[in-house]
C-alpha positions as CSV (number, residue, x, y, z in Angstrom):
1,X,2.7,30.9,95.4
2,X,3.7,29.1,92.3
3,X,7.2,26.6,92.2
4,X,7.6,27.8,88.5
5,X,6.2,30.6,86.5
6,X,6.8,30.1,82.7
7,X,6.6,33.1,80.9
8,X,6.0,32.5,77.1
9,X,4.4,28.8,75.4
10,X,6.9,27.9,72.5
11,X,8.3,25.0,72.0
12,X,10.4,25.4,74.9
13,X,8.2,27.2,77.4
14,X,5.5,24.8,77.0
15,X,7.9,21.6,77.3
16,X,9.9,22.5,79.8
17,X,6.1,23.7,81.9
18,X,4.6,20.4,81.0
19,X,7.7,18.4,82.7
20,X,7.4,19.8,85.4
21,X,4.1,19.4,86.1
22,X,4.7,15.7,85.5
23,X,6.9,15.8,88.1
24,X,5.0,17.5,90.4
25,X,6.0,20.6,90.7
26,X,3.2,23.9,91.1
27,X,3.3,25.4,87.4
28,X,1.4,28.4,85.8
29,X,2.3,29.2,82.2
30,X,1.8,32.5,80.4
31,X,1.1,33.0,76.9
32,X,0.2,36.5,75.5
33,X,-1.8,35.0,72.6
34,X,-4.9,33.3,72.4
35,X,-3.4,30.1,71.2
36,X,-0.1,28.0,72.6
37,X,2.9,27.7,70.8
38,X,4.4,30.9,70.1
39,X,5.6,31.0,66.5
40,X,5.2,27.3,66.2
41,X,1.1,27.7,66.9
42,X,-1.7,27.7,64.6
43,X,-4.1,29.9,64.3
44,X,-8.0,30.6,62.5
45,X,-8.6,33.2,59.4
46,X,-11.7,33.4,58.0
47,X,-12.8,29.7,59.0
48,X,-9.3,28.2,57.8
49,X,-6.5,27.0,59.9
50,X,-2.9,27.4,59.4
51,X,0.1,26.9,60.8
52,X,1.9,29.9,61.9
53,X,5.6,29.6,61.2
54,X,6.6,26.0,61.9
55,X,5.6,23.2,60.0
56,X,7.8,20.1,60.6
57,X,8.2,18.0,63.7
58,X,11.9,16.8,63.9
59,X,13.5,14.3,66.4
60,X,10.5,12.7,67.3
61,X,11.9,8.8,67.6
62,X,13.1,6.4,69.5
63,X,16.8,7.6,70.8
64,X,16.5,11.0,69.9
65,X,15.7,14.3,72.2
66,X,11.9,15.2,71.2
67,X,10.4,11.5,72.1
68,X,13.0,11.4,75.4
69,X,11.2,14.9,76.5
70,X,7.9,13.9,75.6
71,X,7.9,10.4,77.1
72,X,8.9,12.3,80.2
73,X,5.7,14.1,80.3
74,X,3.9,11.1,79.3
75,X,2.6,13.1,76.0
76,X,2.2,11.0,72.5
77,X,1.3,13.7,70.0
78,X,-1.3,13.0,66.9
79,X,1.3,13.0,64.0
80,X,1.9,11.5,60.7
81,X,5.5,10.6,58.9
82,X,6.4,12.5,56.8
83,X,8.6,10.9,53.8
84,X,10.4,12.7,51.5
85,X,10.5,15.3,54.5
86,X,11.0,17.9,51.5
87,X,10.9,18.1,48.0
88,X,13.5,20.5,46.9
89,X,12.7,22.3,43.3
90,X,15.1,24.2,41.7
91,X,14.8,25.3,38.1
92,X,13.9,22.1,36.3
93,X,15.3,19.8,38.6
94,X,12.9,17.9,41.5
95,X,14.6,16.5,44.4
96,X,12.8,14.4,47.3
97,X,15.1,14.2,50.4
98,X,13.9,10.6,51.3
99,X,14.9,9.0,54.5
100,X,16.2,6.4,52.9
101,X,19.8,7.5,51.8
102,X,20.4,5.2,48.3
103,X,16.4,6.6,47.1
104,X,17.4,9.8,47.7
105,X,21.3,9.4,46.6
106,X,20.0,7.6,43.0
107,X,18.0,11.3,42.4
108,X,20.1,13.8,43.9
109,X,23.6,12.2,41.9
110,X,21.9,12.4,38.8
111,X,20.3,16.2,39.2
112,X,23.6,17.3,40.7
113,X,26.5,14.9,39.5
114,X,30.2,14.8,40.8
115,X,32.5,12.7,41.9
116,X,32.9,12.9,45.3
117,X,28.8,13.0,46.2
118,X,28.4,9.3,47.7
119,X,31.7,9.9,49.7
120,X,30.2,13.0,50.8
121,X,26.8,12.5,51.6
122,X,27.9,9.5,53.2
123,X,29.8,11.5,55.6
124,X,27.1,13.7,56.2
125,X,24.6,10.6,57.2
126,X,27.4,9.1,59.1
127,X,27.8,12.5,61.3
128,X,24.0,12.9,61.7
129,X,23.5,9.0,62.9
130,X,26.6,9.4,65.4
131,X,26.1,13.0,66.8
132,X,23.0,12.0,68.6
133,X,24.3,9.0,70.6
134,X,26.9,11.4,72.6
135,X,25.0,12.5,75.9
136,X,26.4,13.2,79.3
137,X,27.1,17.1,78.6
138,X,25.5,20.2,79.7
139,X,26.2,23.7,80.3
140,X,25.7,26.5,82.8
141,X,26.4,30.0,83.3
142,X,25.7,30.6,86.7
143,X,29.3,31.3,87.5
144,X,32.6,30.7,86.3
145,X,33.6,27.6,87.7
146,X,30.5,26.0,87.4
147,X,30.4,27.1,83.6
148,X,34.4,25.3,83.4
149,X,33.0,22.5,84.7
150,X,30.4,22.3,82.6
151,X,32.7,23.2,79.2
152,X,34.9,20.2,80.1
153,X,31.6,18.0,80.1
154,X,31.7,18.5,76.7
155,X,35.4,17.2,75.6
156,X,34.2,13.7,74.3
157,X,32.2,15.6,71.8
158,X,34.8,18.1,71.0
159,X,37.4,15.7,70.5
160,X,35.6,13.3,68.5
161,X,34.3,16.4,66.1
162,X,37.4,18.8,66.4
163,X,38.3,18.5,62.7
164,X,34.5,19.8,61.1
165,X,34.2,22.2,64.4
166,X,37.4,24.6,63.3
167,X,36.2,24.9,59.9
168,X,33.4,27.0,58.3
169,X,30.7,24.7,56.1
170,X,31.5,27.0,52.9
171,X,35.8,26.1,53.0
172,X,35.0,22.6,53.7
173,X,32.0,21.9,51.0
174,X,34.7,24.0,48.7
175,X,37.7,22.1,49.3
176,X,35.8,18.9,49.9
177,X,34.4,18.8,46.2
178,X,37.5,20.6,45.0
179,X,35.7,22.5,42.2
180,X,31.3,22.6,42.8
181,X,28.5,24.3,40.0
182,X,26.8,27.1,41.2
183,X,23.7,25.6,41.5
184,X,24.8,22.6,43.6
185,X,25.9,25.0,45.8
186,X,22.8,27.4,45.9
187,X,21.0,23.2,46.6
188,X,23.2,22.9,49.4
189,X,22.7,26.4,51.3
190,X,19.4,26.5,50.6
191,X,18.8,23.8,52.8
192,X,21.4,24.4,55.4
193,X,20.0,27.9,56.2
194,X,16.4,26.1,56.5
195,X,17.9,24.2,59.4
196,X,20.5,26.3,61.1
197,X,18.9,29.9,60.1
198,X,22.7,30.8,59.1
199,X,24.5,30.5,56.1
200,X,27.1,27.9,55.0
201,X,30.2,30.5,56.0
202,X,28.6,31.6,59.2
203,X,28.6,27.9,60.9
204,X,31.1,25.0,61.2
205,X,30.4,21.9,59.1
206,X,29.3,19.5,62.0
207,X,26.1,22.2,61.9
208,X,26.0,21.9,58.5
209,X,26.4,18.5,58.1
210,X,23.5,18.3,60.9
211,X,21.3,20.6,58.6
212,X,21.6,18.4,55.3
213,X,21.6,15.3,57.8
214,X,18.3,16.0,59.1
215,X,16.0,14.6,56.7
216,X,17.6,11.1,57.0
217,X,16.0,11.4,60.4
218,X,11.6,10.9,61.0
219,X,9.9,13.8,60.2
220,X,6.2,14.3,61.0
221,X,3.0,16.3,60.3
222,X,0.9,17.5,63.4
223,X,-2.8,16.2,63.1
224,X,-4.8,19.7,63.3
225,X,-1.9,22.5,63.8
226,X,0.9,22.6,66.0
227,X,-1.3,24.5,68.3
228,X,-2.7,20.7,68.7
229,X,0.2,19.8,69.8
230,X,1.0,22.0,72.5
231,X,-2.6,22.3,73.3
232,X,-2.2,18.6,74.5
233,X,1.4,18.8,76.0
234,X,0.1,21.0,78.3
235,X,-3.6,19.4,78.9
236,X,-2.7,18.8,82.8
237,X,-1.4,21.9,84.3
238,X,-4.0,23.2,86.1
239,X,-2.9,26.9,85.5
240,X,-2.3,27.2,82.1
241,X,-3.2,31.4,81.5
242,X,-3.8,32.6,77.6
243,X,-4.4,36.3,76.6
244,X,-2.1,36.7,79.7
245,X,0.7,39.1,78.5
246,X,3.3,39.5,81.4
247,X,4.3,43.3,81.1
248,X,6.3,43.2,84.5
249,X,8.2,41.2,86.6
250,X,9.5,42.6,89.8
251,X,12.6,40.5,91.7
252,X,11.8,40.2,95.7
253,X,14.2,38.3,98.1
254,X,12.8,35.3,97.8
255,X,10.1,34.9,94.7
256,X,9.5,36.8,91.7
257,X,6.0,39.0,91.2
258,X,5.0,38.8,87.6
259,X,2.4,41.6,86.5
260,X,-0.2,41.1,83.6
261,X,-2.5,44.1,83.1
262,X,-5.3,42.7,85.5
263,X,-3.2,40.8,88.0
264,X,0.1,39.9,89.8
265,X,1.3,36.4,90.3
266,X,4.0,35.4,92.8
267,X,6.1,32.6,91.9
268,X,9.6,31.2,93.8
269,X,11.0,30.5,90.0
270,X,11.0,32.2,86.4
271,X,11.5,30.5,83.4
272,X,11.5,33.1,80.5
273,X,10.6,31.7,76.8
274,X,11.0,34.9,75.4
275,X,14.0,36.4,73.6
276,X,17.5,36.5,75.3
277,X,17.9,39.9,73.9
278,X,14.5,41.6,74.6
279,X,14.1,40.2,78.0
280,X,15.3,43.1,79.3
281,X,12.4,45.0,79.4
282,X,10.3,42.6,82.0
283,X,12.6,44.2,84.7
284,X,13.2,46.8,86.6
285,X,15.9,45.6,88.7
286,X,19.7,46.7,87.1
287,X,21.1,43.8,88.0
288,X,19.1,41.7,85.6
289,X,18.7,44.3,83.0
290,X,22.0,44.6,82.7
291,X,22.8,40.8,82.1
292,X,20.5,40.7,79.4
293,X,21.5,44.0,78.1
294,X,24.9,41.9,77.4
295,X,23.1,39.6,74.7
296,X,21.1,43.0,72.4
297,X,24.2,42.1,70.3
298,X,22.7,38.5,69.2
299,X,19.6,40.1,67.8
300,X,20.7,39.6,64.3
301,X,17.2,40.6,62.6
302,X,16.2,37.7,60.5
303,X,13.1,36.9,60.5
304,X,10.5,35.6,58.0
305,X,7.7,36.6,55.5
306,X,4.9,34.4,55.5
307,X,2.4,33.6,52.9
308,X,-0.6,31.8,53.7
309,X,-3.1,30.5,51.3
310,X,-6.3,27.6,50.9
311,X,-6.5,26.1,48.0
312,X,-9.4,23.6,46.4
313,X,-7.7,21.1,44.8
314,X,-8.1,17.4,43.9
315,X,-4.5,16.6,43.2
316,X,-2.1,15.2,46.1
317,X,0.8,17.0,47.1
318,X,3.9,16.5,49.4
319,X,3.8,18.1,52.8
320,X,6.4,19.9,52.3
321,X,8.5,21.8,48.9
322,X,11.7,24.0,48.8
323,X,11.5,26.3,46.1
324,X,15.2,27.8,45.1
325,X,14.6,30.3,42.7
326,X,18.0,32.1,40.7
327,X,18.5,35.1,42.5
328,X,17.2,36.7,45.8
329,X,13.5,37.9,46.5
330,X,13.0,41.3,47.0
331,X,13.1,42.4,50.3
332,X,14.2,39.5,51.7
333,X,17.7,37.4,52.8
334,X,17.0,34.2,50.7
335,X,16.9,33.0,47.2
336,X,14.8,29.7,48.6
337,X,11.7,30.0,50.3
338,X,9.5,26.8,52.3
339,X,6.1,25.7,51.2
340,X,4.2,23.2,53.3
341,X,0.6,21.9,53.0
342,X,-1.9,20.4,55.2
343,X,-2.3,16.1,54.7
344,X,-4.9,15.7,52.7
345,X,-6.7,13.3,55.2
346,X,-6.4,16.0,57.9
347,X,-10.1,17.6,58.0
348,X,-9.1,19.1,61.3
349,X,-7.0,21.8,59.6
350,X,-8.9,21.8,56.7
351,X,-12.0,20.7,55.2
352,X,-12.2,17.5,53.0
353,X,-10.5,18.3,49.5
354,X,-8.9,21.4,50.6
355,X,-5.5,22.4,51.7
356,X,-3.6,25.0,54.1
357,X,-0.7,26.0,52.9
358,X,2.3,27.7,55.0
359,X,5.2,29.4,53.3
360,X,7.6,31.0,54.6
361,X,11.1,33.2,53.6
362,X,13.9,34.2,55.0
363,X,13.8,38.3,55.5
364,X,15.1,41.1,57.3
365,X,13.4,42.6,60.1
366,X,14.6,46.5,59.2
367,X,13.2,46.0,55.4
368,X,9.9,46.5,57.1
369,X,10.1,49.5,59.0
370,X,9.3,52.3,56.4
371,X,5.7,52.4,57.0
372,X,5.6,54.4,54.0
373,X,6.7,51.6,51.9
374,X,5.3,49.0,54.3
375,X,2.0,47.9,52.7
376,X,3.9,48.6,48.9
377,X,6.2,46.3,49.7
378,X,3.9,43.5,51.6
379,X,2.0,43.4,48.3
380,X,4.3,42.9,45.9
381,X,6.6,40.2,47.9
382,X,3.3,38.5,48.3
383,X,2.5,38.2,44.9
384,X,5.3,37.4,43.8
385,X,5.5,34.1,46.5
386,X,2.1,33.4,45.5
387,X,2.7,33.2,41.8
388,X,5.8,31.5,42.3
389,X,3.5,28.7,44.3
390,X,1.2,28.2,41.3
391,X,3.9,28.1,39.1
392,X,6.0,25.8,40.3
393,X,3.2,23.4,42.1
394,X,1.3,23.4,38.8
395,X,-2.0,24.7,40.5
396,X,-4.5,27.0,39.3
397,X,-5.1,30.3,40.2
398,X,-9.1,29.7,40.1
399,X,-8.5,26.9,42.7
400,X,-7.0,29.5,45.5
401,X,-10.0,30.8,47.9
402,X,-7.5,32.6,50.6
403,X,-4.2,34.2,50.2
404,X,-2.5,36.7,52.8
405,X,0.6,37.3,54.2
406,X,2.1,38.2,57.7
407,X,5.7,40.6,58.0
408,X,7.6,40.4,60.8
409,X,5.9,43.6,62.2
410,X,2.3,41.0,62.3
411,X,4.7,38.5,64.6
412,X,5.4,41.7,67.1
413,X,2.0,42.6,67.3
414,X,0.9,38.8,67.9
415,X,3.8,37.1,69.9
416,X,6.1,39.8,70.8
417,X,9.2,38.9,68.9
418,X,10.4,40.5,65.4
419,X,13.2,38.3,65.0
420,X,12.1,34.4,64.2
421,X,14.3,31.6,63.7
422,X,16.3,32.1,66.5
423,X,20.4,32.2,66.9
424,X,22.4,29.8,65.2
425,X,25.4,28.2,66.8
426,X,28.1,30.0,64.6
427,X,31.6,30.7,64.6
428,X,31.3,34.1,66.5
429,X,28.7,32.9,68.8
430,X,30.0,29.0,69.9
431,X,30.4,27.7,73.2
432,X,31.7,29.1,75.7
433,X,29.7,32.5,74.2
434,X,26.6,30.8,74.3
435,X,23.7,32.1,76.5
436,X,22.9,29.2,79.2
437,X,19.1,28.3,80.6
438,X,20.3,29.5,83.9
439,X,21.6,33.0,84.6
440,X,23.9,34.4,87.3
441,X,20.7,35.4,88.9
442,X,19.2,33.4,91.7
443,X,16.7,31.4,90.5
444,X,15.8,33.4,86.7
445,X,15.9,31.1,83.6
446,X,15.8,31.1,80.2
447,X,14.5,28.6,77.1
448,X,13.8,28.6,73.6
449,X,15.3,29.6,70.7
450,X,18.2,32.2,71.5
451,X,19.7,30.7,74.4
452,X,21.5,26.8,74.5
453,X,21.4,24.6,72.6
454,X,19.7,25.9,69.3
455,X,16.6,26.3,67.4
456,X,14.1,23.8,65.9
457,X,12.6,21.5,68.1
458,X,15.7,19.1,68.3
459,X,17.8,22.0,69.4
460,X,15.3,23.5,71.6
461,X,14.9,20.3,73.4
462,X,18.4,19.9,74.2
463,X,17.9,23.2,76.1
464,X,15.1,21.8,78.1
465,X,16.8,18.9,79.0
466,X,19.9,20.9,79.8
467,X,17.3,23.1,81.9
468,X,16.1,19.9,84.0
469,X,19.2,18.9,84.5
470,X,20.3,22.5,86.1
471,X,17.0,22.6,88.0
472,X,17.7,19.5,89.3
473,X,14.0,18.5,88.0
């Protein structure tokens, strides 16, 4: 009989499994692929590795809530800092978001001039610096009082950010710069649905200001694929079970049975990593399918289209590009797409003088359900990304020895989930309307991306910490 069961190795399963092994607990962790990380892993193609989905590794220094969660398991990953974090390119203008704010600043206010950029940007460093250093709340859904209690927890916050909480990011950015181009604009949402996964009249401005604010923080590369990394999180639980999909879990009086297709596992606790929305299914029992029958509504469909390619190439690039092109791509939600390439010293993920390259694009889950239109449609998107790549990144077509692509249809067959990116924190779905890491069910929990706090790996890690805090860990 297992303490925990974690069902699901994302960032969030795999953290939250890994801390509690440190702290002694009995853990087994499930993961339905053959690698660990969900739709952060890596993965192998034709004797190249690439990264899967996600490519950056945020909140990982001193005082902030990746390095707190992984000194807590006693893990230091194999990374490299990343600086600029992201080169944005848009039409002829090339901006490097630099962590330090006057080298970016000197760039960004001559590409994109006005008079009220230093006052604002200055704002938006000043809100990502001060947001971290509030600690102390938490929050619960276990029952009503307990959730009250746990909502007042979070009054110093609230009080202190009140005036960019009641606003949406798009009426504050337009009344803050009175009158903004277009294309400013289009710089600024680009990047604040890269971080937030919603756009600027969706989420208040402290999420927005968070999302632009994030690149003043350390960024990092993972040495060999985020599968690396989670590969050695997880390096001492003994009962760490891949190619394990759990297609059942039956509730008993005092532990859970979990079902794979070969064998059942008993364990006192569940942590779920999988979707708030589709957990559902695991269960028999009304009780629990009806509490996350509640949360279908949050599936909002966004997902991603991915390109992959290796290139040969003997110039140096940056690990990581924006490309905001004019209008939107077909059969997608976004005008601005993600590029990221392997470190040119990292022969792990690729050999010496070659390069992995992940992209990724904002899309619609639904756009790919016509399987008449399916492979069409797969085809042209991906040529389109690919050309765009060569184009804009000044390589040559001859140098390219793998491109393919993956659809949000490839992420259900691999990992279970069609929708990727998680749920923002927006104005419809804010605290107190939040889905918690505990349930109103006796010892059932839930981490990742669609329940508190958020997604990324600095939001995700709030919810583990929230998580061990609730489990009293």
């Amino acid at each position: 009989m297992k303490d925990f069961a974690v069902v699901g190795s994302g960032i969030g399963g795999s953290s939250i499994a890994a801390l509690l092994d440190a702290k002694g607990y009995n853990v087994a962790l499930f993961e339905k692929a053959s690698s660990l990380g969900g739709c952060s892993s890596s993965f192998s193609h034709k004797g190249y590795t690439y990264n899967t989905g996600a490519t950056t590794l945020a909140g990982y220094e001193d005082g902030y809530i990746v390095k707190e969660i992984f000194d807590a398991i006693g893990f230091v990953p194999e990374v490299i800092k990343t600086d600029p974090s992201i080169v944005v390119i848009q039409n002829s203008k090339i901006t490097p978001r630099y962590r330090d704010f006057e080298r970016f600043f000197e760039t960004l206010n001559a590409n994109y001039p006005h008079a009220k950029n230093r006052e604002f940007w200055e704002l938006v460093y000043g809100l990502n610096k001060e947001f971290y250093k509030y600690s102390g709340h938490y929050y619960t859904n276990a029952n009503i009082f307990a959730k009250v209690k746990s909502l007042i927890s979070f009054l110093p916050l609230s009080l202190r950010f009140q005036k960019y909480l009641r606003v949406d990011a798009y009426s504050f950015i337009d009344d803050y710069f009175g009158a903004i181009d277009e294309e400013y604009l289009q710089f600024l949402e680009a990047q604040i649905l890269i971080v937030a996964q919603a756009p600027a009249k969706e989420i208040n401005f402290l999420t927005a200001a968070l999302s632009l604010g994030y690149t003043f923080n350390e960024n990092h590369y993972a040495v060999g694929g985020f599968s690396q990394i989670f590969e050695d999180m997880t390096k001492n639980i003994k009962d760490v079970y891949k190619k394990s999909e759990i297609v059942k879990i039956a509730k008993h009086e005092e532990y859970f049975e979990l079902h794979t297709k070969k064998k059942i596992f008993r364990a006192k606790k569940i942590i779920l990593n999988s979707t708030v929305y589709e957990s559902a299914k695991l269960f028999s029992d009304i009780k629990i399918k009806n509490y996350y029958k509640k949360y279908e509504k949050l599936d909002n469909h966004q997902s991603s289209f991915m390109l992959y390619m290796t290139i040969k190439s003997s110039k140096e690039f940056h690990h990581h590009y924006q490309i905001i092109e004019k209008s939107l791509f077909p059969h997608a939600i976004s005008q601005a797409f993600f590029v990221s390439f392997s470190d040119v010293s990292d022969t792990k993920i690729a050999p010496k003088g070659h390069y992995s390259i992940t992209a990724s694009l904002h899309t619609d889950s639904r756009f790919w359900e016509n399987s008449q239109t399916y492979k069409a449609q797969k085809k042209e998107l991906e040529g389109i990304l690919q050309n765009t790549i060569l184009q804009k990144l000044d390589i040559n077509e001859s140098e390219v020895l793998e491109c393919f692509s993956a659809t949000s249809k490839t992420f259900e067959h691999y990992i279970n989930r069609m929708q990727l990116g998680g749920n923002a924190i927006t104005m419809k779905n804010f605290l107190p309307f939040l889905p918690a890491n505990d349930t109103s069910i006796k010892n059932l929990y839930n981490v990742g991306d669609t329940v508190y706090a958020a997604q990324g790996w600095p939001g995700v890690m709030l919810g583990v910490k929230n998580l061990q805090r609730l489990l009293g860990a």
